[in-house]
N, C-alpha and C positions, 0 to 999 in steps of 0.2 A: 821680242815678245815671247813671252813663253804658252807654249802649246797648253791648252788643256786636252786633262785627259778621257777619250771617249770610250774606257775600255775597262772592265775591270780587272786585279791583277789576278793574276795569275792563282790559282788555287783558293780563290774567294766562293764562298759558298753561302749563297742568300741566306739569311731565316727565316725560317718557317710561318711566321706570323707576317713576314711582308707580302704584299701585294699591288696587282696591280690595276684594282678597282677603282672606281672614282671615289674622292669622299662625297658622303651622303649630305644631301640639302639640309640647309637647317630647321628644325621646326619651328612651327608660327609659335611666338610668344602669348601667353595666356595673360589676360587682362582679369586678371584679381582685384574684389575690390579690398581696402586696406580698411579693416575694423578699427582702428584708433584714428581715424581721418581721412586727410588728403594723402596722397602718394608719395611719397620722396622723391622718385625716379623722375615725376610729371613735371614736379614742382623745385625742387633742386636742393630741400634743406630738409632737415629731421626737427620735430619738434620731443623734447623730453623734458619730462616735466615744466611744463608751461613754457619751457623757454627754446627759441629756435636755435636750429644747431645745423653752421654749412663747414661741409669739410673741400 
């Protein structure tokens, strides 16, 4: 079995942008209503031009 490594090598130098924060919770989703109807996301299909449309 080969070892993993718990170290980093030798002359490695973090950057500057990493850290070692948590990531941040996500924000609550906003319930929009849809001015051309029902929701797509709710309902599962797109309707355009009169005709239903599921991808």
């Amino acid at each position: 079995m080969t070892q993993r490594a718990t170290k980093r090598p030798e002359g490695f130098v973090k950057p500057a942008h990493w850290t070692n924060d948590p990531a941040p919770a996500p924000k609550a989703a906003k319930d929009e209503p849809d001015p051309r109807g029902l929701s797509p996301t709710r309902y599962g299909d797109w309707e355009q031009n009169g005709i239903a449309v599921d991808f």
